[in-house]
Backbone as CSV, one residue per row, in Angstrom:
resi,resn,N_x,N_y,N_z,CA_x,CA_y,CA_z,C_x,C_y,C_z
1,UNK,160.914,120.757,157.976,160.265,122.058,158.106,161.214,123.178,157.698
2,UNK,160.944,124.236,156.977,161.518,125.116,156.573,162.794,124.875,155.830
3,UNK,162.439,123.932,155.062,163.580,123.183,153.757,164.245,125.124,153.411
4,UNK,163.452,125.488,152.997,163.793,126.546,152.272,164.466,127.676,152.579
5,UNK,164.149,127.706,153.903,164.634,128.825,154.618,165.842,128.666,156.295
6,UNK,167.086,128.244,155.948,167.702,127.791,157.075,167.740,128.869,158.027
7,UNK,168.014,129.856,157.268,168.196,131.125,157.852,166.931,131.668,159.123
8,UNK,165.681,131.153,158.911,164.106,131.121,159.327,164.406,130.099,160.471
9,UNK,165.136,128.731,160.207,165.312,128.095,161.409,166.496,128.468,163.148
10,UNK,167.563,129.367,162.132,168.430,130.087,163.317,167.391,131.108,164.084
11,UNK,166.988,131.485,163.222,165.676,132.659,164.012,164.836,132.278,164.988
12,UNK,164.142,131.055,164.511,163.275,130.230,165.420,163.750,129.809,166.798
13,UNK,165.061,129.581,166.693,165.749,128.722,167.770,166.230,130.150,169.059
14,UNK,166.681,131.012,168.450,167.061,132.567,169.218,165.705,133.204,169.959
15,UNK,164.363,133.103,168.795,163.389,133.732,169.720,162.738,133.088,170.879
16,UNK,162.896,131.599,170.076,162.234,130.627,171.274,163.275,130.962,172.498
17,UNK,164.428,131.291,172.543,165.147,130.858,173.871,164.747,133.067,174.347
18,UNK,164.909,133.573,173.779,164.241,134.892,174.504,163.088,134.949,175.061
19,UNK,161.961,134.328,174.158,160.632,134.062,175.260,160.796,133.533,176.153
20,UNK,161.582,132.459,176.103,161.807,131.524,177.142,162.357,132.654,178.794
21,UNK,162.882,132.849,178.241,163.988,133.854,179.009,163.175,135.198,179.780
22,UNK,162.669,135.055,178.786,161.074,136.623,179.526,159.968,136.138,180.265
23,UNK,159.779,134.751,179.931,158.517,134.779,179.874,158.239,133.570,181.399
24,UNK,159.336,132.717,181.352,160.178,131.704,182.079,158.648,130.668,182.057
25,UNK,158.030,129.810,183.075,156.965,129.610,183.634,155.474,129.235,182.789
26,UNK,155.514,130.797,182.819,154.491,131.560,181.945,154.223,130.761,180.372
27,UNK,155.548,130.429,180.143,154.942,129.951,178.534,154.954,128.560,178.361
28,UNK,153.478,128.287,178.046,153.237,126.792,177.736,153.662,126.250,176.363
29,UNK,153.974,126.829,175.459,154.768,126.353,173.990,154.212,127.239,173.139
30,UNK,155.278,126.860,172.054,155.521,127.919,170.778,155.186,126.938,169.547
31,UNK,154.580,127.126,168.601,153.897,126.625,167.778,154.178,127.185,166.229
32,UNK,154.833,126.218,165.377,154.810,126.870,163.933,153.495,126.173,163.417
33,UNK,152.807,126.859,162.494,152.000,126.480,161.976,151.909,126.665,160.266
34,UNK,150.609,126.364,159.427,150.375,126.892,158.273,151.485,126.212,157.098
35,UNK,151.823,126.718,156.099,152.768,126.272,155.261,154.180,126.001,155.854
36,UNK,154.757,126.563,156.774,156.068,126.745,157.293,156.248,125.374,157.697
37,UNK,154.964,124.714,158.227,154.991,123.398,158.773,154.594,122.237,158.326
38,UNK,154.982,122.750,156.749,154.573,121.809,155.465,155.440,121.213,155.079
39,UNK,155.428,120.853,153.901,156.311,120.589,152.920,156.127,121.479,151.480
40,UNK,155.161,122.719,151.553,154.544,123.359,150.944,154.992,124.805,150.522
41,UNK,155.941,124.899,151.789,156.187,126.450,152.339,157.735,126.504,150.974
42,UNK,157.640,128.090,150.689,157.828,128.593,149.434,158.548,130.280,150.106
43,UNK,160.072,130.305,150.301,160.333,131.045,150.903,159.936,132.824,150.323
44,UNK,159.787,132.460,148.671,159.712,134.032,148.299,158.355,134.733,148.706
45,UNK,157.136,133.761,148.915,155.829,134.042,149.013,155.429,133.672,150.341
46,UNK,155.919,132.447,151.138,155.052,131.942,152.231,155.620,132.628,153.271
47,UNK,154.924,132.926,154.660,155.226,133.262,155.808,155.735,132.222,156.621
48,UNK,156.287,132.944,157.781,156.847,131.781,159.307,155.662,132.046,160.038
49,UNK,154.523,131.484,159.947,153.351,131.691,160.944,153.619,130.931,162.459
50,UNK,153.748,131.635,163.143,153.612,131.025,164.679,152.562,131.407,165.552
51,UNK,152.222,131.034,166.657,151.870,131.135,167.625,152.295,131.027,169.193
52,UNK,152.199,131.672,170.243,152.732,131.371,171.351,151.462,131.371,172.295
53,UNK,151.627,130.191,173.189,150.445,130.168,174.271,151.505,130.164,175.622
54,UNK,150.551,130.785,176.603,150.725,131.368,177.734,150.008,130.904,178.509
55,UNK,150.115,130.731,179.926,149.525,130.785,181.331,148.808,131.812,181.641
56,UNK,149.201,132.809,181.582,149.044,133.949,182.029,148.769,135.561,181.469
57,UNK,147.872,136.283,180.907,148.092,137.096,179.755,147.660,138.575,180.162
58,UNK,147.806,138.833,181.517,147.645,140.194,182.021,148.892,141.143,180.809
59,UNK,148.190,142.304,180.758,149.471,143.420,180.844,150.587,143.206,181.150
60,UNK,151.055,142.869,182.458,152.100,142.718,182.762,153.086,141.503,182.408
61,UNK,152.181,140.148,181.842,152.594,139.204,181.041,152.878,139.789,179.720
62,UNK,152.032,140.281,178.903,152.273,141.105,177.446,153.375,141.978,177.419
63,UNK,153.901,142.774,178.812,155.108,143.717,178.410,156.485,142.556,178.670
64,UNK,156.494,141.514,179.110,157.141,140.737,178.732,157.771,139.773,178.122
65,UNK,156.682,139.479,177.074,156.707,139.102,175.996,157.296,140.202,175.044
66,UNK,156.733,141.399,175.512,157.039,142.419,174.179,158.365,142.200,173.170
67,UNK,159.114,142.614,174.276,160.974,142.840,173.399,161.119,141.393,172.811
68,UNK,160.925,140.367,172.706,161.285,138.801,171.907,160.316,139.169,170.849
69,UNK,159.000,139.788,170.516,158.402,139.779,169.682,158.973,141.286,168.844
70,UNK,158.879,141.792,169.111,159.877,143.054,168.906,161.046,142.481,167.867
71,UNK,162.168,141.928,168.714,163.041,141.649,168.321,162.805,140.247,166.914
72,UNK,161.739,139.593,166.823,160.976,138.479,165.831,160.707,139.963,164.521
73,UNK,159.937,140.683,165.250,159.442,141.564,163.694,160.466,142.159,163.434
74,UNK,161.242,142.480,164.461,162.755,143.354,163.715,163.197,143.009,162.387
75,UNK,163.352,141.623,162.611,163.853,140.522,161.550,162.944,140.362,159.990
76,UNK,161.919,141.242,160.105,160.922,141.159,158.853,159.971,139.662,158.990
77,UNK,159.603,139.707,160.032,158.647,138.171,160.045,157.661,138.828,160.441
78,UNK,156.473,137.753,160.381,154.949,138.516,161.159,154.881,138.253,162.340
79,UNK,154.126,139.420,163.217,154.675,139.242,164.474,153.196,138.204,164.967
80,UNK,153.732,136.939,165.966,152.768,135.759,165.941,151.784,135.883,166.624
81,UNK,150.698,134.979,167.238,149.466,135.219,167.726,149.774,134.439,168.941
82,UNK,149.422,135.422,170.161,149.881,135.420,171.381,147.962,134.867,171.995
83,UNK,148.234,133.638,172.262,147.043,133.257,173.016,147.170,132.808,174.383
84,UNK,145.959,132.459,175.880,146.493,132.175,176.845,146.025,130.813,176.529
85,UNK,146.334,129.768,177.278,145.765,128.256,177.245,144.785,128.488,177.452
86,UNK,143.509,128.925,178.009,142.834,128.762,178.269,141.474,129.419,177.170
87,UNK,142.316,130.312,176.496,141.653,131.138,175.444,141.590,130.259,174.298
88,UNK,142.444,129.610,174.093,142.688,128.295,173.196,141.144,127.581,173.036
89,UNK,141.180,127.173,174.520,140.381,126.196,174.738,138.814,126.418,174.208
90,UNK,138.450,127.698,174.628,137.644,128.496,174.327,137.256,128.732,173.362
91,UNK,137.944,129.210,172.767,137.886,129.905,171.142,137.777,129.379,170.000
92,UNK,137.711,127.913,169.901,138.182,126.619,169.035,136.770,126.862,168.218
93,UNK,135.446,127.209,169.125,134.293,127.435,167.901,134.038,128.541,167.568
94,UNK,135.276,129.669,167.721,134.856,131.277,166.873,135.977,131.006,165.987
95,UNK,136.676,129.973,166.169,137.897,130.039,164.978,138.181,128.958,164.295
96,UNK,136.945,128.085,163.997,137.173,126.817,163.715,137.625,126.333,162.534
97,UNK,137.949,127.562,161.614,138.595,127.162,160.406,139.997,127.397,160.492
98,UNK,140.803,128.478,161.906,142.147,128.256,162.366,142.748,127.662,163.090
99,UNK,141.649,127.258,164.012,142.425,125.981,165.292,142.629,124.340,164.717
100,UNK,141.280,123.947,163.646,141.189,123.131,162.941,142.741,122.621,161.690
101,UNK,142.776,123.935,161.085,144.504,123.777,160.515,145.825,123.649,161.429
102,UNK,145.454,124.123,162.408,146.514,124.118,163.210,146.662,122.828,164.339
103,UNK,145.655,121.883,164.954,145.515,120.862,165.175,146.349,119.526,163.850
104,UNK,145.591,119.844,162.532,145.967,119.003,161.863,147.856,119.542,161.375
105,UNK,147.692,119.796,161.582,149.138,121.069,160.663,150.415,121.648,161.723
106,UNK,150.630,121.205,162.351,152.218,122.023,163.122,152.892,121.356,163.711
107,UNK,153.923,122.134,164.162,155.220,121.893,164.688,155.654,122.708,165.894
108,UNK,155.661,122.183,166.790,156.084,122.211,168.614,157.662,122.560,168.326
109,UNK,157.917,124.300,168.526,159.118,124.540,168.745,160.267,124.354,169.982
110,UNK,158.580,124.591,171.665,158.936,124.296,172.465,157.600,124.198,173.392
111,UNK,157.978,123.369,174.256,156.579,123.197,175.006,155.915,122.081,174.941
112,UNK,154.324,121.803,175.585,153.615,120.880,175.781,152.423,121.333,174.225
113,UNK,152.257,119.891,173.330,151.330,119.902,172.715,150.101,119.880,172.914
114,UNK,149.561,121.253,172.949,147.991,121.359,173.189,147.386,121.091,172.183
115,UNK,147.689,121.083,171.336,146.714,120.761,170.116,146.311,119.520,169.444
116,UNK,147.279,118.483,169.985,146.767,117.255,169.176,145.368,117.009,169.674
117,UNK,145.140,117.206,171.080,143.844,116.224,171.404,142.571,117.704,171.746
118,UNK,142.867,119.097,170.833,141.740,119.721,171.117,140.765,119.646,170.312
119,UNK,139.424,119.886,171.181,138.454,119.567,170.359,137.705,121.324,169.706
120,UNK,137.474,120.522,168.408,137.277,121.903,167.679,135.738,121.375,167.072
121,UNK,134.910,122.363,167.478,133.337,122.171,167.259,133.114,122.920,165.701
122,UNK,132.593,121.981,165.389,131.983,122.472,163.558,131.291,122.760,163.352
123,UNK,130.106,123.336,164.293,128.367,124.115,163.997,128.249,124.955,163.487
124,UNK,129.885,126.012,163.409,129.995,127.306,163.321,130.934,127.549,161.678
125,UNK,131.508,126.308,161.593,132.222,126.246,160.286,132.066,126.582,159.291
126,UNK,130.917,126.344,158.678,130.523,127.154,157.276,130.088,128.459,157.343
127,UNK,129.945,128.654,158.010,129.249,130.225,158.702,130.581,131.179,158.448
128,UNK,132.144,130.529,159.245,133.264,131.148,159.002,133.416,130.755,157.812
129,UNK,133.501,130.194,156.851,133.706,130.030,155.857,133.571,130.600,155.130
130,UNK,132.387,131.235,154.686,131.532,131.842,153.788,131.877,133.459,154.020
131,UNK,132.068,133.891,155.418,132.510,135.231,155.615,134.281,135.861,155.624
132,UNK,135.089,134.293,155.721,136.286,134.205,155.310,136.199,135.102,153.503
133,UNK,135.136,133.817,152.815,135.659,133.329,151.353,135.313,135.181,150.975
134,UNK,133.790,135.558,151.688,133.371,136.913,151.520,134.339,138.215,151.016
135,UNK,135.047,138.194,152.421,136.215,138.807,152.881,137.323,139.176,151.836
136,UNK,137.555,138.165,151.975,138.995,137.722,150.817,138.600,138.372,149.374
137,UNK,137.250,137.788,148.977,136.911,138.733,147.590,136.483,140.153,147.427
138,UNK,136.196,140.651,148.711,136.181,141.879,148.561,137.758,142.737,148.918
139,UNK,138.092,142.259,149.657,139.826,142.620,149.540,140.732,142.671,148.067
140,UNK,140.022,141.557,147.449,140.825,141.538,146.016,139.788,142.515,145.136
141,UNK,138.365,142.396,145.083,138.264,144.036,144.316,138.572,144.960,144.754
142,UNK,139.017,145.283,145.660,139.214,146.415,146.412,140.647,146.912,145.830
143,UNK,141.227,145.913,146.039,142.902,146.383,145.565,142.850,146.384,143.858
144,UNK,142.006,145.432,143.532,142.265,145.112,141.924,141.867,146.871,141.577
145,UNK,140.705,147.078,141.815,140.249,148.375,141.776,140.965,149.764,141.553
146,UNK,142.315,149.857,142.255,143.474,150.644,142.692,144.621,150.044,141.533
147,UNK,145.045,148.987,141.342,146.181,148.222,140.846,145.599,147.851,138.983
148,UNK,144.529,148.001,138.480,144.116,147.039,137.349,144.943,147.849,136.244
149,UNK,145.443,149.099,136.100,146.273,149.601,135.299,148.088,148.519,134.971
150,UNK,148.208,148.212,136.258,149.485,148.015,136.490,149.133,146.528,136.676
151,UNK,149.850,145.404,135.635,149.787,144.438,135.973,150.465,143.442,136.312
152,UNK,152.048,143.967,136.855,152.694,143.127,137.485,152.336,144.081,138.965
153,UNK,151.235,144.448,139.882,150.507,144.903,141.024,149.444,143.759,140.926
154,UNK,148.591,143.292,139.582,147.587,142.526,139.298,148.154,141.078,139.648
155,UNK,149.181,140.954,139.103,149.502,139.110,139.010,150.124,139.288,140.460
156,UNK,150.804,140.375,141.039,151.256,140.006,143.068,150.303,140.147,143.929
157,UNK,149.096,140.673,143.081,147.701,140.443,144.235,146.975,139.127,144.209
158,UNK,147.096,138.455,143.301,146.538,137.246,143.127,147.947,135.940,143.754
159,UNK,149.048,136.104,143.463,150.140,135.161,144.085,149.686,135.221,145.453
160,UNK,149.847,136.514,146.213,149.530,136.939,147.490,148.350,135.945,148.258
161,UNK,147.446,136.165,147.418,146.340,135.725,148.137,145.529,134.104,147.319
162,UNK,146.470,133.594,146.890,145.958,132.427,146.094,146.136,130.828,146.858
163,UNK,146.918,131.637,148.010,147.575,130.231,149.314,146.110,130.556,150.142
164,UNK,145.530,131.231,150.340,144.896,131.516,151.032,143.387,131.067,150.695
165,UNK,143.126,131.324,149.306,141.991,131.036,148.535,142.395,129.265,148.999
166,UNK,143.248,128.890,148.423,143.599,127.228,148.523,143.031,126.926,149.994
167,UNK,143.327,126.998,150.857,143.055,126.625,152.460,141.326,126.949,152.165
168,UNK,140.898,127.786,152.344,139.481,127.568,152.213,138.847,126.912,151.543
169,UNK,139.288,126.259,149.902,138.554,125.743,149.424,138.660,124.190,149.700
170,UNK,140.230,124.020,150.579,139.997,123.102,151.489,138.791,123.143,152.477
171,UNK,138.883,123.260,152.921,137.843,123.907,154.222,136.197,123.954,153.572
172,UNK,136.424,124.178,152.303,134.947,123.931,151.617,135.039,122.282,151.198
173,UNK,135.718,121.923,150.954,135.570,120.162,150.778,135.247,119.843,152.377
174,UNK,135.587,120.020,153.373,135.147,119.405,154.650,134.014,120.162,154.686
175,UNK,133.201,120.889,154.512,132.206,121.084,154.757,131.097,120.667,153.775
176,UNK,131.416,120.216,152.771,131.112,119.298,151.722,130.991,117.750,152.048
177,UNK,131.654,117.467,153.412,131.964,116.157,153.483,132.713,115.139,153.213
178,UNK,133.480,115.777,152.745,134.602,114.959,151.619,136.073,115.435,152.213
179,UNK,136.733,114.077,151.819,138.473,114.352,152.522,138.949,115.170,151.653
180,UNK,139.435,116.057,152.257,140.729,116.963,150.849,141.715,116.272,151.161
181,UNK,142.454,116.380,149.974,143.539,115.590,149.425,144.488,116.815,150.222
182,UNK,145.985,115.940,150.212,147.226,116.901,150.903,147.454,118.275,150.228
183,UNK,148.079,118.111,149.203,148.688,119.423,148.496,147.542,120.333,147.633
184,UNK,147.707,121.796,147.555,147.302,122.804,147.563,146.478,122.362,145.800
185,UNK,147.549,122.003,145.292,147.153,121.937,143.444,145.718,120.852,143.405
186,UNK,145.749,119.722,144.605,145.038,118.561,144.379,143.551,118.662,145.219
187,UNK,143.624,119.889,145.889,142.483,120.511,146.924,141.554,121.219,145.995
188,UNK,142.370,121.887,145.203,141.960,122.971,143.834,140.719,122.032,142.717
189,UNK,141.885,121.272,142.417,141.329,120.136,141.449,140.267,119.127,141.562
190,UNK,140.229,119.030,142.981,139.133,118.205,142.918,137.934,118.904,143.326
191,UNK,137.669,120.300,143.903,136.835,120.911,144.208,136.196,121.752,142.609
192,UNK,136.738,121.914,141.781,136.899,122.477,140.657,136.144,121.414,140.255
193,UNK,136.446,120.192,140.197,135.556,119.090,139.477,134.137,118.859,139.874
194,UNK,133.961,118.863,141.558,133.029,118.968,142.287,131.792,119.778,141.762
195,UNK,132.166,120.987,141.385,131.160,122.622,141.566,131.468,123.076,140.211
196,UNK,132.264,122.574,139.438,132.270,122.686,138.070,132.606,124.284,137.840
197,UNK,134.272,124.365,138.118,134.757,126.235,137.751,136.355,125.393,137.193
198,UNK,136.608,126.506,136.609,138.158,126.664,135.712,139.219,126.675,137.199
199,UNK,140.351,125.557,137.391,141.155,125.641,138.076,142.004,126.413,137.564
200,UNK,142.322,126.410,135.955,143.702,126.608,135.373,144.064,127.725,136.209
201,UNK,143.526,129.310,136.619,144.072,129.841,136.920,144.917,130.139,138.586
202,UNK,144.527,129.350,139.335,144.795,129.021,140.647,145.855,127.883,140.575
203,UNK,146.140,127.214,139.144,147.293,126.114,139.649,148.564,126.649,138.886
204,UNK,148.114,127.809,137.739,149.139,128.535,137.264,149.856,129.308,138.248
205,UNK,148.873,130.448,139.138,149.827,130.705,139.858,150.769,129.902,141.429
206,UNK,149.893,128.749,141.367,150.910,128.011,142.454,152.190,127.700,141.692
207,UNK,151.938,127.437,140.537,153.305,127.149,139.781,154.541,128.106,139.953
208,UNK,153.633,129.272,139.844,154.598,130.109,139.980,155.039,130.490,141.334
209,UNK,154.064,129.929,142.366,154.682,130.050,144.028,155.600,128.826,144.159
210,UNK,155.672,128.206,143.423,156.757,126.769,143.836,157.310,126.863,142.715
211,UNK,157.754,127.882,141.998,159.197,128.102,141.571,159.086,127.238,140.275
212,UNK,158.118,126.798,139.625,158.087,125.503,138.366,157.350,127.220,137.410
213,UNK,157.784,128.312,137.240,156.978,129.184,136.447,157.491,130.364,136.644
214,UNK,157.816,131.500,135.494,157.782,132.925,136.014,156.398,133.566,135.987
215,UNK,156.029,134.299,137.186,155.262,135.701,136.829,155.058,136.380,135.856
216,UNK,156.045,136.737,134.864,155.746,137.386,133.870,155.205,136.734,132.642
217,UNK,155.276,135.710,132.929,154.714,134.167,131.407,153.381,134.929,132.106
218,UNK,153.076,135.409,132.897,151.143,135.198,133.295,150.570,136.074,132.574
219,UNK,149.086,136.283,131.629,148.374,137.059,131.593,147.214,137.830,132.567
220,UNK,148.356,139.094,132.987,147.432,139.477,134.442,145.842,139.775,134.500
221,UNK,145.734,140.015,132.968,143.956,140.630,133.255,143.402,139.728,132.637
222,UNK,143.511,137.899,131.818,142.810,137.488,131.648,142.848,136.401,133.034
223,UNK,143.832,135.875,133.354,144.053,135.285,134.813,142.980,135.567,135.530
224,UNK,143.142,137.110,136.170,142.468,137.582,136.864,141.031,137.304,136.598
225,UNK,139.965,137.465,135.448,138.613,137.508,135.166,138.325,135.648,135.542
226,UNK,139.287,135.060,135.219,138.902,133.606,135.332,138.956,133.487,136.900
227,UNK,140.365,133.949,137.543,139.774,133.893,138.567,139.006,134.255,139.593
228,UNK,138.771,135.248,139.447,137.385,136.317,139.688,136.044,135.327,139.991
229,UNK,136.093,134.547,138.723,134.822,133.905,138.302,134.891,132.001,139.367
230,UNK,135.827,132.143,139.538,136.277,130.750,140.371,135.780,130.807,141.568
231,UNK,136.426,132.562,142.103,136.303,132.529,143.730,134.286,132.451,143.666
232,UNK,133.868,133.606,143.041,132.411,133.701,142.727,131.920,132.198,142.626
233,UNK,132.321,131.352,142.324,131.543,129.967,141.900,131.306,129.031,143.171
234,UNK,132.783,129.017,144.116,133.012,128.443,145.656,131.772,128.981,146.477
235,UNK,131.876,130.843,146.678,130.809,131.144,147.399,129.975,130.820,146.846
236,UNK,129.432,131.022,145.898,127.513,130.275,145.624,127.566,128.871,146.576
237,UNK,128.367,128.245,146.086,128.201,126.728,146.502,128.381,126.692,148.191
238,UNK,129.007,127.654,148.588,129.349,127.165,150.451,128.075,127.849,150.672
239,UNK,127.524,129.120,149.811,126.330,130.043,150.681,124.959,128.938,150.470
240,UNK,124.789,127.488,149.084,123.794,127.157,148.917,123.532,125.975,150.057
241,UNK,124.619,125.498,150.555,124.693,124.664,151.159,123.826,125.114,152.555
């Protein structure tokens, strides 16, 4: 975990022992998740996604947590998602496309593993899906909109958000019925074959998130129209379903 970033693992080990230290009792474990807890994770582009679960999540639990999380964003990381156990438990069918990655996907920094054996209900799955995939494409016209002059703004809005496109269109093969394959390029590819859209431009820029490519080899505004037309092709297919 975190091949890439040793520096990300001294960090990990300091905040875990400050929560620890604030929180004493109170904290049922700390959780890396997402790429960090891959073999995937890509220090110039990917995040340290964590999570911390709690006993207890009054106010007065939250101002004690504060200063360790504080002191986590000081450091330029995102500051993590503070849940109680019991909210966990709960929440598994309003978030079933994040508890679901995170069941299959992490790493126990400290604490008791809640997640191997939770159960995460799928009635609600394509439903998040579709307002995820929604989301995400209106975020990228939105910015493309502002940025389409400038196209090294064009090719870091699409790097940005192309890990992200990947996980859902995972998430559209399970709701398809079908196993997705491990890595990000082979999730792409076979869903692309599936629903019949142009991968090239989604495996160009992973290339260039795993370091096999520069950014500037990219053509930002024809990239962009292909992939424009990719994300457009996923939603038809998750909304026909």
């Amino acid at each position: 975990m975190l091949k890439e970033k040793q520096l990300g693992q001294k960090h990990l080990a300091e905040f875990v022992e400050k929560l620890k230290a604030s929180s004493g009792n109170n904290l049922v474990c700390v959780v890396v998740y997402g790429s960090a807890a891959s073999d995937e994770f890509h220090s110039e582009f990917s995040d340290v996604n964590l999570l911390c679960v709690v006993r207890e999540l009054s106010s007065q639990h939250l101002q004690a947590l504060a200063p360790a999380i504080a002191w986590w964003a000081a450091n330029r990381f995102p500051a993590p998602l503070v849940f109680s156990r019991q909210e966990i438990e709960r929440a598994a069918d309003v978030f079933p496309i994040e508890m679901l990655d995170i069941k299959q996907q992490h790493h126990i920094l400290h604490g008791e593993d809640i997640f191997q054996g939770l159960n995460v209900p799928l009635d609600r799955h394509r439903f998040q899906l579709e307002h995820e995939l929604r989301t995400k494409l209106l975020f990228l016209r939105q910015h493309y909109l502002a940025w389409c002059t400038d196209n090294q703004k064009v090719r870091l809005l699409m790097l940005d958000s192309v890990a992200n496109f990947a996980t859902l269109f995972r998430h559209t093969l399970l709701t398809r019925g079908e196993k997705p394959p491990r890595t990000k390029n082979e999730v792409i590819e076979q869903l692309a074959l599936n629903i019949q859209f142009d991968p090239s431009p989604f495996l160009e820029l992973l290339q260039v998130r795993q370091g096999k490519a520069q950014a500037e080899s990219l053509d930002a505004q024809a990239i962009f129209a292909r992939y424009l037309q990719g994300i457009q092709k996923v939603i038809e297919a998750v909304d026909a379903m």
